[in-house]
C-alpha atoms as a printed R data frame, in Angstrom:
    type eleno elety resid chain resno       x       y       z
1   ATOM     1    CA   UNK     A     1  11.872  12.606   8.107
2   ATOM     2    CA   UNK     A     2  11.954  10.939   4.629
3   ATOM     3    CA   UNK     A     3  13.213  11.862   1.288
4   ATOM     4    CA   UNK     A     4   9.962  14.247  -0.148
5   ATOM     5    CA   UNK     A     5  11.229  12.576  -3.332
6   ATOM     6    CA   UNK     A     6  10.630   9.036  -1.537
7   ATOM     7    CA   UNK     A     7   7.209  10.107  -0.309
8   ATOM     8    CA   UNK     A     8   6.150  11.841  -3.621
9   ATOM     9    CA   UNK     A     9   6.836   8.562  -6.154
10  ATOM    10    CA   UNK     A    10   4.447   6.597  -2.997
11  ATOM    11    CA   UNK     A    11   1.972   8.894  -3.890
12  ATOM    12    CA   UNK     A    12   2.250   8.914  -7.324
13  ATOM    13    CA   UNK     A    13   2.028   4.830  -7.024
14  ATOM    14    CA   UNK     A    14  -1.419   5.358  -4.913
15  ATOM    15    CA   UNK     A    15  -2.678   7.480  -7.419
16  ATOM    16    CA   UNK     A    16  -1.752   4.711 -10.491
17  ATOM    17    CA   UNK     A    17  -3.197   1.852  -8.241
18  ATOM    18    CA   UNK     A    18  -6.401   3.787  -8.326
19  ATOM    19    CA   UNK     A    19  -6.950   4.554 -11.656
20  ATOM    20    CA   UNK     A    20  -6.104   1.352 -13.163
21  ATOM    21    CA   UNK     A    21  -7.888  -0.578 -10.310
22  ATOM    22    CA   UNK     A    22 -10.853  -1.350 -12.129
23  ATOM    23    CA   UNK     A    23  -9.039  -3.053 -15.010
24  ATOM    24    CA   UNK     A    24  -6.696  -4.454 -12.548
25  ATOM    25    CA   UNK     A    25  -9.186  -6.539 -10.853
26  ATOM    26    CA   UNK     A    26 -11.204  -7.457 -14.061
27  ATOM    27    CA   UNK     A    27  -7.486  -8.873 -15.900
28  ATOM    28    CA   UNK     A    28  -6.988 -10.596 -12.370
29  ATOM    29    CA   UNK     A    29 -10.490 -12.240 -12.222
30  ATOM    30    CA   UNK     A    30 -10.118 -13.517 -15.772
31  ATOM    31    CA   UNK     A    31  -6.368 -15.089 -15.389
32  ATOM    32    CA   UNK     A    32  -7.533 -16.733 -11.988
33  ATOM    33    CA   UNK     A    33 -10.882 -18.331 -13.339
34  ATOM    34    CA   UNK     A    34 -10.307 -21.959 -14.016
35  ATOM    35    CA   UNK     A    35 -13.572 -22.256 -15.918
36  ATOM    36    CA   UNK     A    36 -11.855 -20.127 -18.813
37  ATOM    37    CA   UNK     A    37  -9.536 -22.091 -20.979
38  ATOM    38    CA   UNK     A    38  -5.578 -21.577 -20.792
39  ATOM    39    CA   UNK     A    39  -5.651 -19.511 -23.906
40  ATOM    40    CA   UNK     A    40  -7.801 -16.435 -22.505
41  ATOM    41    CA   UNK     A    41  -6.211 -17.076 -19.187
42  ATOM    42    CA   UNK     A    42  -2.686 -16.453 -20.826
43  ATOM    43    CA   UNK     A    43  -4.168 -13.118 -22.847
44  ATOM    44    CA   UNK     A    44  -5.155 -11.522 -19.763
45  ATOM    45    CA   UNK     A    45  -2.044 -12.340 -18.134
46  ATOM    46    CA   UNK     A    46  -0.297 -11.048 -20.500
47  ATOM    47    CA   UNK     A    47  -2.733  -7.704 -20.372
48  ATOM    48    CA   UNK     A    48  -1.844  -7.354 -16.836
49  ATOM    49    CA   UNK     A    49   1.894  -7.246 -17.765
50  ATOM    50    CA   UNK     A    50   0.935  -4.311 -20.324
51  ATOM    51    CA   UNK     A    51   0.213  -2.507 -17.156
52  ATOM    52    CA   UNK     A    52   2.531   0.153 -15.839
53  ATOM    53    CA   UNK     A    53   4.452  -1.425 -12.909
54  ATOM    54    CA   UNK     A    54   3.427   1.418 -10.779
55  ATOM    55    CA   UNK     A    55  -0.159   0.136 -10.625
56  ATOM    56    CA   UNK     A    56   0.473  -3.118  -9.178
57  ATOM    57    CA   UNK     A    57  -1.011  -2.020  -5.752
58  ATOM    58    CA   UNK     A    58   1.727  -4.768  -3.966
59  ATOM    59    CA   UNK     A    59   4.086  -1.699  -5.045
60  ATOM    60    CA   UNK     A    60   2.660   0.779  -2.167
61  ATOM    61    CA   UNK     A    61   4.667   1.379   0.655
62  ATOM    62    CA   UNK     A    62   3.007   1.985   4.157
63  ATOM    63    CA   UNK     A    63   4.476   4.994   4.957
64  ATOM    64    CA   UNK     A    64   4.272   7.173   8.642
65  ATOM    65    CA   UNK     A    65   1.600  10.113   8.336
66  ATOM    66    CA   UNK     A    66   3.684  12.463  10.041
67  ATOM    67    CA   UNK     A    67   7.293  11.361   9.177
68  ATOM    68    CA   UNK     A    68   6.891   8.998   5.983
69  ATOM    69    CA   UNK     A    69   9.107   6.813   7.582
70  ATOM    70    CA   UNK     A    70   9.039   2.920   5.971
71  ATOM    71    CA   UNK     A    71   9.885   0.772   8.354
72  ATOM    72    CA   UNK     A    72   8.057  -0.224  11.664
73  ATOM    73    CA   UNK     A    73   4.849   0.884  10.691
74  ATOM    74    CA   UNK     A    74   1.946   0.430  12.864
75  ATOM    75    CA   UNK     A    75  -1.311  -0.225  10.702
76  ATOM    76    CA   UNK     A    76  -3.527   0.683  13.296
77  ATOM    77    CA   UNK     A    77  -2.372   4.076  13.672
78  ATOM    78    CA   UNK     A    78  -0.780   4.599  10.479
79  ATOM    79    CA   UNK     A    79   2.776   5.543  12.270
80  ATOM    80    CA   UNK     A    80   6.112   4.658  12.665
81  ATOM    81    CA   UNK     A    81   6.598   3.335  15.860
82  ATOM    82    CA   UNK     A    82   8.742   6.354  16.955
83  ATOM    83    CA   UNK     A    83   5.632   8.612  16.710
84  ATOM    84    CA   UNK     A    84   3.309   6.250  18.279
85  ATOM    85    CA   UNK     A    85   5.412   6.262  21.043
86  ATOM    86    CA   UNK     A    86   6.057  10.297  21.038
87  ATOM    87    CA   UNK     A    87   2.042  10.827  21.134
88  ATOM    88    CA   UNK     A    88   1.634   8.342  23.081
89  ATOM    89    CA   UNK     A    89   3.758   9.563  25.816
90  ATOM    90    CA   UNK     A    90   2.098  12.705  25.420
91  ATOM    91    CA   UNK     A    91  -1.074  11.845  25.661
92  ATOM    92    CA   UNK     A    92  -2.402  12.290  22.188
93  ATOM    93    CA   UNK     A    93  -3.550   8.857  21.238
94  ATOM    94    CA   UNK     A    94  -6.668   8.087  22.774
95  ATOM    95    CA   UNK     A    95  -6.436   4.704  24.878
96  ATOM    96    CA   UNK     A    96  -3.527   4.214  24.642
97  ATOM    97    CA   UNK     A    97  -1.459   4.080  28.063
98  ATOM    98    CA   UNK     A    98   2.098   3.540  29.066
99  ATOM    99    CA   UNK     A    99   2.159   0.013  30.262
100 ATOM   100    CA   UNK     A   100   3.442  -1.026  33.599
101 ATOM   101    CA   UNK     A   101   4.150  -4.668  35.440
């Protein structure tokens, strides 16, 4: 099992990402758009770094459902690949088998 403090500043970060996601993607759309010149590219560059850091959404962490661990996290799922395996074995994920050669 995680840290709850670990798991509770991930959550906080999803909540920041989708508040300021709007504004996010309109400052990112302008500072991409080649057809605007430099200067209004730079201003909403520099918009974006007026952001809190916390609502960069590259800042999430996939985390395990049941376990919040970090690391070897299956997307599919949404689980650490201990759990996968645990339910797995125990018959809990649908279609998924043991597999055997």
């Amino acid at each position: 099992m995680a840290k709850l403090s670990s798991i509770n500043k991930n959550e906080r970060r999803k909540k920041l990402v989708k508040q300021y996601a709007p504004k996010y993607a309109k400052l990112r759309a302008q500072a991409n758009d080649t057809t605007l010149d430099e200067g209004e590219r730079l201003i909403a560059r520099l918009k974006m770094a007026e952001l809190p850091r916390n609502a960069n959404p590259t800042r999430i962490r996939n985390r395990c459902e049941l376990t919040g661990r970090p690391r070897a996290y299956y997307r599919k799922f949404r689980l650490a690949r201990v759990m996968l395996r645990d339910l797995a074995n125990k018959g809990l994920i649908p279609g998924v088998t043991k597999s055997s050669w």
